[in-house]
C-alpha positions as CSV (number, residue, x, y, z in Angstrom):
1,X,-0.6,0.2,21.4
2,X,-1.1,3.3,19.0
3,X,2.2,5.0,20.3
4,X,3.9,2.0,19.2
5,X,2.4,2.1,16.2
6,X,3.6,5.5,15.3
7,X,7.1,4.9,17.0
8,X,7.0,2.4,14.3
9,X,6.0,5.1,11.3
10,X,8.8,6.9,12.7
11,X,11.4,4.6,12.3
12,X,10.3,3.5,8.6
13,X,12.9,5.5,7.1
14,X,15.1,4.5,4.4
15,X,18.9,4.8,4.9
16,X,20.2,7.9,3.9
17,X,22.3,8.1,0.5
18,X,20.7,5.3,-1.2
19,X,18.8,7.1,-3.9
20,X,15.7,8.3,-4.5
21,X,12.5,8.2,-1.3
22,X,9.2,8.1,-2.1
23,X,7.8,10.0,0.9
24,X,4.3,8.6,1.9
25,X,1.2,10.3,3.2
26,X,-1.5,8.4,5.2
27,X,-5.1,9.6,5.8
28,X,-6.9,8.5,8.3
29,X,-6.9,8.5,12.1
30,X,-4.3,7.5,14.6
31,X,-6.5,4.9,16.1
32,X,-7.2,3.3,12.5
33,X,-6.3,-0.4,13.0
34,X,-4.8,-0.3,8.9
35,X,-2.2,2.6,10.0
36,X,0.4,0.1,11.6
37,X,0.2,-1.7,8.0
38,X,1.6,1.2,6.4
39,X,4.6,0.7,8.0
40,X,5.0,-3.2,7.9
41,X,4.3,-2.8,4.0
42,X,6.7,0.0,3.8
43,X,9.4,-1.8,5.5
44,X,8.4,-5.1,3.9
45,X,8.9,-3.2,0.5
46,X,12.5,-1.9,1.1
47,X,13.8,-5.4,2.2
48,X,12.6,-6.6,-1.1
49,X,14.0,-3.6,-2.9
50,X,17.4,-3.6,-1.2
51,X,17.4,-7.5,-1.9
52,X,16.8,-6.5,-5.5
53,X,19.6,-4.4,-5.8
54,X,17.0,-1.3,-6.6
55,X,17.8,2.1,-5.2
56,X,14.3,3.7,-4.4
57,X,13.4,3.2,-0.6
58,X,10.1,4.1,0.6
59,X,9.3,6.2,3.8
60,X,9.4,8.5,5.6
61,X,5.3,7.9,6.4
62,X,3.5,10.7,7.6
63,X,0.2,11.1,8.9
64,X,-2.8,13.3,8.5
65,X,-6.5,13.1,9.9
66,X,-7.5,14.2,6.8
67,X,-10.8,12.4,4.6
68,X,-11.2,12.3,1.7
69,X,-15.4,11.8,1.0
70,X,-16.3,7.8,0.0
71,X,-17.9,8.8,-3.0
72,X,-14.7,10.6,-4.8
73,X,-12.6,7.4,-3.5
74,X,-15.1,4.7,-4.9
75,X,-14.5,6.7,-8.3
76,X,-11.0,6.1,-7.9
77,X,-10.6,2.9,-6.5
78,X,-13.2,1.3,-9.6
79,X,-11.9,0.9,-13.2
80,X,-10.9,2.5,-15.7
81,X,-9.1,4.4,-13.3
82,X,-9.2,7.6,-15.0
83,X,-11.0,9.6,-12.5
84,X,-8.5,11.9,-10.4
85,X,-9.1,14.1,-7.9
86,X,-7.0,17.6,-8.2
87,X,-7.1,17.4,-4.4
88,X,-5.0,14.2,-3.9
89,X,-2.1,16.2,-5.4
90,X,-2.3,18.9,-3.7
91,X,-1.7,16.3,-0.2
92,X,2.3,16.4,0.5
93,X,3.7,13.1,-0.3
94,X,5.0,11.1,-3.1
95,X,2.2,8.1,-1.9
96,X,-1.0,8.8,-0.3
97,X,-2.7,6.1,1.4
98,X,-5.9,7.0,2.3
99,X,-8.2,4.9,4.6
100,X,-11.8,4.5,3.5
101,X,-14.9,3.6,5.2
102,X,-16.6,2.6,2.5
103,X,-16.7,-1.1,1.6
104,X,-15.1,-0.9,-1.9
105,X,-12.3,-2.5,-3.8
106,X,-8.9,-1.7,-2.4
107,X,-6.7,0.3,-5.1
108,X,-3.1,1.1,-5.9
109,X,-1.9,3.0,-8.4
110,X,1.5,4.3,-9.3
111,X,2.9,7.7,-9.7
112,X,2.8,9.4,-13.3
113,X,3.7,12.7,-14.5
114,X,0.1,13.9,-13.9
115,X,-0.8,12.6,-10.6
116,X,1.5,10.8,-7.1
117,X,0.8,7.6,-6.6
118,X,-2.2,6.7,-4.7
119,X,-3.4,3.3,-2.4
120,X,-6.7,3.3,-1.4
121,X,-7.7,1.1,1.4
122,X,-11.5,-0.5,2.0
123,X,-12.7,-0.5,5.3
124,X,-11.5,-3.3,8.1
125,X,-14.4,-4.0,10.1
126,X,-15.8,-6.6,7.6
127,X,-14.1,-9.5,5.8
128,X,-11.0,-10.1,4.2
129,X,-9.6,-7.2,6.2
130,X,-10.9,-8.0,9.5
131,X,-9.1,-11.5,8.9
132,X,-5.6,-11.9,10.8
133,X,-2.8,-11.3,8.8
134,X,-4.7,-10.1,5.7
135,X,-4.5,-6.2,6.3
136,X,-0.9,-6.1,6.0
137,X,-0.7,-8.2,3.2
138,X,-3.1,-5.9,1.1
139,X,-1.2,-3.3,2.4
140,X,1.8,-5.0,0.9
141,X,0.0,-5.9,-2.0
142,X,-1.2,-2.2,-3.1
143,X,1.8,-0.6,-2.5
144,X,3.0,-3.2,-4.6
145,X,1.0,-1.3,-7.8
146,X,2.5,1.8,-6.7
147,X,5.6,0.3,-7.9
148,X,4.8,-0.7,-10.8
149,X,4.1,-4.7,-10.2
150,X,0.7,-6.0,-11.9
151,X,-1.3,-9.1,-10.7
152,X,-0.1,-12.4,-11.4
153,X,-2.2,-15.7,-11.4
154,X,-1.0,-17.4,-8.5
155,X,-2.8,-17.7,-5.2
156,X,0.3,-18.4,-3.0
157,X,1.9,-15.2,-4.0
158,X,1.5,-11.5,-2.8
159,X,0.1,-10.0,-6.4
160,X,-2.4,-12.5,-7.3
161,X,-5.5,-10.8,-8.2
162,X,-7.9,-9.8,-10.7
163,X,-8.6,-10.9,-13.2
164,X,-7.8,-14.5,-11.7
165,X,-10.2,-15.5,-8.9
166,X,-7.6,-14.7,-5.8
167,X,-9.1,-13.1,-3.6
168,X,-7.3,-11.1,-0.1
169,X,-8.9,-14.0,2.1
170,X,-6.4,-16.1,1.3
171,X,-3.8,-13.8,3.2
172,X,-5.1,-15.0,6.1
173,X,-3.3,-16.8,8.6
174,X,-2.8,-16.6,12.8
175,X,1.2,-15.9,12.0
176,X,1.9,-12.5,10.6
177,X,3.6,-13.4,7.8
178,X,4.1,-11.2,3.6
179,X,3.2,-13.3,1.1
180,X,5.9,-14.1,-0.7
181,X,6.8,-12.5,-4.4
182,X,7.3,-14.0,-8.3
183,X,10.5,-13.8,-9.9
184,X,9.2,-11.4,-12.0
185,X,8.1,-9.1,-9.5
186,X,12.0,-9.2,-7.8
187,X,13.1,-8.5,-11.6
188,X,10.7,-5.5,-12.0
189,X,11.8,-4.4,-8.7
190,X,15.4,-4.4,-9.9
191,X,14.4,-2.0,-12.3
192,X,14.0,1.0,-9.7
């Protein structure tokens, strides 16, 4: 199952020629049940950009067995934000997903001059990740912030979140399935 899985992070690679990539770094190991998201996210993300008329792509996806410690990710993952570890951009990649094992609040943040852009994911032995369908879907949904899309109020949509009371339970479902996007987010999109 885990060969597939990185067959699959192989073959998430945006077409060549169609602007600029936004390589992507995961940490964690190869038997990490959240490493498969990655790439459904990834490849969920370029459908929806290439719909959009955008010409970022994400991928290629990469992956390390490197941690990095709880505590420094709970100081990232928890607002305001502003904590950064120097370490992070040191990591090769334009995106580094890094799988936690702590049970915090999953994070994305976008690339700026100053730091790559960074998704941080909780651990998925505990509810809402160890729910069917909902790991991909926050997958989807953090990579989302990487690009630039903030949360909306609406609990049918793939960005609802905080400060509205939408919560990554309701991703779940028995049929893998992406919550579905605003027009606002498509337009934002549009904008890469």
């Amino acid at each position: 199952m885990w060969s597939a899985a990185l067959a699959l992070l192989c073959l998430t690679v945006p077409a060549s020629g169609a602007g600029p990539t936004w390589s992507i770094t995961v940490l964690g190991a190869e038997s990490d049940v959240r490493v498969p998201a990655v790439a459904e996210a990834v490849d969920f993300w370029n459908e929806q950009l290439a719909s959009a008329h955008a010409t970022l792509r994400l991928g290629p996806i990469t992956r390390r067995d490197e941690q990095i410690p709880d505590d420094v990710l709970r100081k990232l993952a928890e607002p305001p934000y502003t904590a950064w570890a120097s370490g992070i951009n040191a990591i090769d990649g334009d995106v580094i997903v890094v799988m936690s094992g702590a049970d915090l609040v999953s994070h994305g943040a976008p690339p700026r001059r100053d730091r790559k852009g960074i998704v941080i994911m909780r651990r998925a032995d505990i509810p809402p990740l160890s729910l069917p369908n909902v790991i991909r879907n926050v997958m989807a949904h953090e990579l989302g912030h990487v690009l630039g899309l903030p949360h909306n109020a609406d609990p049918a949509m793939l960005m609802c979140g905080r400060p509205s009371d939408c919560r990554p339970a309701l991703f779940r479902s028995e049929t893998k399935v992406f919550f579905p996007l605003t027009d606002a987010d498509r337009r934002a999109l549009a904008k890469h």
